[in-house]
Backbone bond lengths (Angstrom), bond angles and torsions (degrees), N, CA, C in turn:
res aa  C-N    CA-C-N  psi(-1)  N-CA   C-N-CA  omega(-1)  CA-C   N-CA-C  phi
1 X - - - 1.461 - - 1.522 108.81 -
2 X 1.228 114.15 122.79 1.741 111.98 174.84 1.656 110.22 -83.66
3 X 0.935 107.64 143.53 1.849 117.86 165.09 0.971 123.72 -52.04
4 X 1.521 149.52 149.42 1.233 152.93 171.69 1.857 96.83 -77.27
5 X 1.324 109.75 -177.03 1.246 108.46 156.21 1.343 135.73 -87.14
6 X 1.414 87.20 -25.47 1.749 95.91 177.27 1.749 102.98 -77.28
7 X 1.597 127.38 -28.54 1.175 113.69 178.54 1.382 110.19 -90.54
8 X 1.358 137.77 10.32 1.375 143.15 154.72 1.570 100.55 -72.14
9 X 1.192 130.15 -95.84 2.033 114.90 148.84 1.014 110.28 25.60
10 X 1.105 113.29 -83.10 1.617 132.96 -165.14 1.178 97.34 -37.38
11 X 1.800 114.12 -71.25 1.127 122.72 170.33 1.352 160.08 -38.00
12 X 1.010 93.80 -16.27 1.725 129.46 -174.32 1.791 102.81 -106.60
13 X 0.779 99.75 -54.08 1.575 102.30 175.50 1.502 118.70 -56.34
14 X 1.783 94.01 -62.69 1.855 98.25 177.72 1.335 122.34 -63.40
15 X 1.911 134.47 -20.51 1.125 150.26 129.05 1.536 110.80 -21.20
16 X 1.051 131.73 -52.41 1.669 133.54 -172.19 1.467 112.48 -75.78
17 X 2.019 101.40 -60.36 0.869 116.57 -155.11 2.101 114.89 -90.30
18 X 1.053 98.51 -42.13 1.327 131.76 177.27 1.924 104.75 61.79
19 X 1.546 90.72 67.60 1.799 92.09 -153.02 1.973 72.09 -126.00
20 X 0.914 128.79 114.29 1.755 110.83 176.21 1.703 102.67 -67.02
21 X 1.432 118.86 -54.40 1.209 133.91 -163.93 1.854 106.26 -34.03
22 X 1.433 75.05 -63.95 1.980 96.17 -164.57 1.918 89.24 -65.40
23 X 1.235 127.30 -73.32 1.025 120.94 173.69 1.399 131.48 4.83
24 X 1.830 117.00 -67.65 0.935 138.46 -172.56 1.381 103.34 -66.97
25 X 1.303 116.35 -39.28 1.727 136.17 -167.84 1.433 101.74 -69.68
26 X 1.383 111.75 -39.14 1.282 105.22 -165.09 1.754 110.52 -83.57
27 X 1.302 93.13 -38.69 2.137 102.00 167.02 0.985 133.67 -61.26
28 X 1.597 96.57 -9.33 2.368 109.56 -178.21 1.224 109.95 83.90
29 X 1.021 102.60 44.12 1.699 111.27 143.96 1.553 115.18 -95.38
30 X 1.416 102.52 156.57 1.064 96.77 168.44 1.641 141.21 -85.46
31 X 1.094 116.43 162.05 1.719 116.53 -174.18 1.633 108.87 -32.62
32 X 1.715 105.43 -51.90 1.596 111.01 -164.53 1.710 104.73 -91.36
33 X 1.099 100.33 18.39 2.089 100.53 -178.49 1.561 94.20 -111.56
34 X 1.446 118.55 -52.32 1.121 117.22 -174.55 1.662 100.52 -72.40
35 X 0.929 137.65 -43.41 1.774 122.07 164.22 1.047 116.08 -26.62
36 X 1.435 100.36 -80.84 1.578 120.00 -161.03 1.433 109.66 -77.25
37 X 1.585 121.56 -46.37 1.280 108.52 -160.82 1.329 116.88 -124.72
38 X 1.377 128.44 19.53 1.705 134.02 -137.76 2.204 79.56 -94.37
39 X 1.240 107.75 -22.79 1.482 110.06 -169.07 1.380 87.45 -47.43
40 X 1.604 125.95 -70.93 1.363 129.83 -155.19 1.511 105.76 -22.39
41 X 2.005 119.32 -70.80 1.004 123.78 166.30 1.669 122.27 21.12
42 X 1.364 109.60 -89.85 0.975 142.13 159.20 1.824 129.48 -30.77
43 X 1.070 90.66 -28.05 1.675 106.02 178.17 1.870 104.00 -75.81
44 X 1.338 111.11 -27.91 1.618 122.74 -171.06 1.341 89.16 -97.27
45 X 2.200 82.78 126.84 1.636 107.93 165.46 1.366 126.95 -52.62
46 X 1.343 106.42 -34.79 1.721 111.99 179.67 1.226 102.55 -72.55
47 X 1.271 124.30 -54.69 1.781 109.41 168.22 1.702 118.54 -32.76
48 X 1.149 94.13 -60.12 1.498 101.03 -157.06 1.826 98.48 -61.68
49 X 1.275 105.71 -40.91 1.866 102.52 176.72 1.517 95.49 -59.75
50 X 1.043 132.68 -60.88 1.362 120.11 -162.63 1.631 131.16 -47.63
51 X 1.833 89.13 -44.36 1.278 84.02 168.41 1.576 125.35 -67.26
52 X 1.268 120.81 -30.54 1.735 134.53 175.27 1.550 92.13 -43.64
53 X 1.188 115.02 -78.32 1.514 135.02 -171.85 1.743 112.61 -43.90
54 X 1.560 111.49 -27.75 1.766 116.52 157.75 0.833 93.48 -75.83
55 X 1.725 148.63 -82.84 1.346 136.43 -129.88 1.361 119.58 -85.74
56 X 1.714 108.27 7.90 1.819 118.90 -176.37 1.511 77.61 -98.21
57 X 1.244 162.91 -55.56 1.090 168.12 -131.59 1.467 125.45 -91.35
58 X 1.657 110.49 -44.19 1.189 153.85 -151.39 1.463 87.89 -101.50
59 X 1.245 115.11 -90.69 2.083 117.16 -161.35 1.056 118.78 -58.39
60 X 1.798 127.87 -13.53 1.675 127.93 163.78 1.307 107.93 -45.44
61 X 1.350 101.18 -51.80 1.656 134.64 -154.31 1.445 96.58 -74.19
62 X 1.335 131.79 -49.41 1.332 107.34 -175.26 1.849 106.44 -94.24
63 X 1.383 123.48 -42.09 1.410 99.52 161.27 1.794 123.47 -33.90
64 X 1.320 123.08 -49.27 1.258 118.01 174.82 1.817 115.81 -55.00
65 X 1.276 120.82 -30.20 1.216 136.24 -158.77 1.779 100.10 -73.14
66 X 1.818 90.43 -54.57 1.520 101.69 166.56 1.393 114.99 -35.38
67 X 1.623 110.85 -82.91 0.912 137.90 -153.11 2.004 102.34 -50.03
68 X 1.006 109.61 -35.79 1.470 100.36 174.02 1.199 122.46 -72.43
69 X 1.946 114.44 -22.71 1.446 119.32 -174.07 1.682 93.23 -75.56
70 X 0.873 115.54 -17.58 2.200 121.01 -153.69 1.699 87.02 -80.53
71 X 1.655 96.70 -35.03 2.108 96.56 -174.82 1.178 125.79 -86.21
72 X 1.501 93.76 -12.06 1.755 102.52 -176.74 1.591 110.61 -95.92
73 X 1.397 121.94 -30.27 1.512 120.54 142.97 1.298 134.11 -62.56
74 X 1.509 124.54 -30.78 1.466 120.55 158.32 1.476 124.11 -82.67
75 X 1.369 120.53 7.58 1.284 105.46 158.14 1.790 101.78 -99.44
76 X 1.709 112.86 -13.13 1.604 101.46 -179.33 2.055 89.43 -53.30
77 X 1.239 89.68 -56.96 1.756 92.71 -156.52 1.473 98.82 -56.82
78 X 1.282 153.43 13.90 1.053 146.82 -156.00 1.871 100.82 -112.56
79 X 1.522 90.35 -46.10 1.406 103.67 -175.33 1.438 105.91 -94.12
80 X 1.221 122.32 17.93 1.457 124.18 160.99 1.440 118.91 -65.90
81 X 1.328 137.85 75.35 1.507 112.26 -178.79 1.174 139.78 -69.64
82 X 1.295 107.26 -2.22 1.938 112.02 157.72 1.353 113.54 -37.55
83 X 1.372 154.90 -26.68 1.447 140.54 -136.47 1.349 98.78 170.04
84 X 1.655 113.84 99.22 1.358 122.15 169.33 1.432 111.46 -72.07
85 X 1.477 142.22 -41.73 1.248 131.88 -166.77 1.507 105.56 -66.29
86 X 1.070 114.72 -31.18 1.500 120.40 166.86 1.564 118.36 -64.94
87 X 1.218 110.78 -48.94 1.345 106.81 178.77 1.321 107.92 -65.82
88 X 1.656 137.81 -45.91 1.251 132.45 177.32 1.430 109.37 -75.58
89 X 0.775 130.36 29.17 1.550 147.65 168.99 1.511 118.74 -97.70
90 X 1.528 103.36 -43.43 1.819 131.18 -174.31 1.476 85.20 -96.34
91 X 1.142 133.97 -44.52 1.417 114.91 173.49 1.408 124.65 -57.11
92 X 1.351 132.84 -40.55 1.069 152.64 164.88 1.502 114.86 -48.51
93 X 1.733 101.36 -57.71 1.741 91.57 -175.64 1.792 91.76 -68.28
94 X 1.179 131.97 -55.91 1.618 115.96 176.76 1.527 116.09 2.52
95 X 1.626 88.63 -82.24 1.306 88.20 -151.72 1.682 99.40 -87.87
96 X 1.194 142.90 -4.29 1.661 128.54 130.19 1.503 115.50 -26.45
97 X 1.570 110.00 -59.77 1.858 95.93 -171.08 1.494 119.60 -70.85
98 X 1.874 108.33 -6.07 1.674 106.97 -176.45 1.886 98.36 -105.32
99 X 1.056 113.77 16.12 0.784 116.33 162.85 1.765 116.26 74.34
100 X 1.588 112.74 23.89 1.388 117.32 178.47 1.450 127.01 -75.63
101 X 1.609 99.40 -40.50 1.246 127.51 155.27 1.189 139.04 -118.91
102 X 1.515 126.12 165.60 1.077 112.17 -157.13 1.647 116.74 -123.88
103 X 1.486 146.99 158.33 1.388 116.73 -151.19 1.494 114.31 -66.53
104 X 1.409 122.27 12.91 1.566 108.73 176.84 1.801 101.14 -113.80
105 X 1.675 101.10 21.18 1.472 106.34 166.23 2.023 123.21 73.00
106 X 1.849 70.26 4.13 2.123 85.41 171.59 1.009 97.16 -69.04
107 X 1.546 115.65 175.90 1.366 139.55 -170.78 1.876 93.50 -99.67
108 X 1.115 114.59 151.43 1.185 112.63 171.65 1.845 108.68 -142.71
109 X 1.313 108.18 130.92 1.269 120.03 -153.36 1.988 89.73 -82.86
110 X 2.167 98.70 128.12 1.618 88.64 164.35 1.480 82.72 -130.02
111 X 1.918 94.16 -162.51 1.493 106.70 -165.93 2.501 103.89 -73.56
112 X 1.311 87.02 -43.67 1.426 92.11 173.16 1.612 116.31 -87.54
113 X 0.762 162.24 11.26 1.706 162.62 -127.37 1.730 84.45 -69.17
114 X 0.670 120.12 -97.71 1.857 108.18 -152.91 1.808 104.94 -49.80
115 X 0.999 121.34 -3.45 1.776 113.88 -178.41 1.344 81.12 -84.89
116 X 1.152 113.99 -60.67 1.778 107.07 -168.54 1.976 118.59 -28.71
117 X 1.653 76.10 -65.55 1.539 95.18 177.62 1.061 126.42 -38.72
118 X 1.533 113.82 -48.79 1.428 129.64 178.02 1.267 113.35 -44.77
119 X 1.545 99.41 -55.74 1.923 94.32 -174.33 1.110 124.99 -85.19
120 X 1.189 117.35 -19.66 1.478 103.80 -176.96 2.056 116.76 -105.34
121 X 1.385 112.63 32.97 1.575 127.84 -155.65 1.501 93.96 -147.01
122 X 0.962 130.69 119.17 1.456 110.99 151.28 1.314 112.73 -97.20
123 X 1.518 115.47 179.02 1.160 134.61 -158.19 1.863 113.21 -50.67
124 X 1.860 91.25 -50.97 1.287 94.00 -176.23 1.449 114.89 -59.84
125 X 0.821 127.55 -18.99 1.779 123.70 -163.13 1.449 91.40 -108.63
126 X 1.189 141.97 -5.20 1.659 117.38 174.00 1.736 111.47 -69.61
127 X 1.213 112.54 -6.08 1.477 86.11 -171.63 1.585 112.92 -102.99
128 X 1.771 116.88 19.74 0.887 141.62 157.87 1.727 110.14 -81.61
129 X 1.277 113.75 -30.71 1.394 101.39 -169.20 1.946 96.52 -113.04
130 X 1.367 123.72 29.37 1.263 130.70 156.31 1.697 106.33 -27.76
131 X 1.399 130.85 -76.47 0.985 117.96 -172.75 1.593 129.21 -58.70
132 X 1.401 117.61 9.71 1.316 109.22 -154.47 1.477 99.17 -122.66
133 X 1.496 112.55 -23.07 1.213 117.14 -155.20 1.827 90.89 -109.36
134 X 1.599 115.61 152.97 1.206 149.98 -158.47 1.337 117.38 -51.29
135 X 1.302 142.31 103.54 1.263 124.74 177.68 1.409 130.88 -52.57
């Protein structure tokens, strides 16, 4: 069975939102379908794959989305020079989210390890992270 467009909508919305009501509201249904009956929706297999098939698609995408906002504030705090324990703190989660180290602050072996390093560290702060980085 293929989807309508309005139950693709549907889909996309109740995937985000997981609100049925608003969902339905938001795809063009009406006020008294999405009350009373927007549940049905939901009862159909093709619905229910579809939405799986948004939210396998969908939550990479916004964890990744995060994850760049989390780097673009820890390097603000990085280049803060008021407060080094803080800044080597933002250095730390860094190179945790690129995967250099690991949360008990070991070194963890990849295919590039010093390209990594390079970019996202500058000069001044490597000799804070001496123990972490590659012999």
């Amino acid at each position: 069975m293929s989807l309508t467009t309005k139950q693709i909508n549907f889909c996309k919305h109740y995937a985000i939102n997981r609100n049925l009501e608003q969902s339905a509201l938001k795809a063009g249904y009406s006020k008294s379908y999405a009350r009373k009956s927007a549940y049905k929706l939901l009862e159909s297999k093709a619905i229910q794959e579809q939405i799986k098939k948004i939210e396998d698609e969908y939550f990479p995408q916004v964890i990744k989305d995060l994850s760049i906002q989390a780097m673009e504030k820890l390097k603000e705090i990085m280049e803060d020079d008021k407060n080094r324990p803080t800044q080597l703190k933002a250095i730390m989660l860094i190179l945790q989210m690129n995967g250099v180290i690991n949360k008990n602050g070991e070194f963890v072996k990849q295919n590039k390890e010093d390209e990594v390093i390079e970019l996202i560290v500058p000069d001044e702060y490597k000799e804070y992270l001496t123990p972490y980085l590659p012999s």
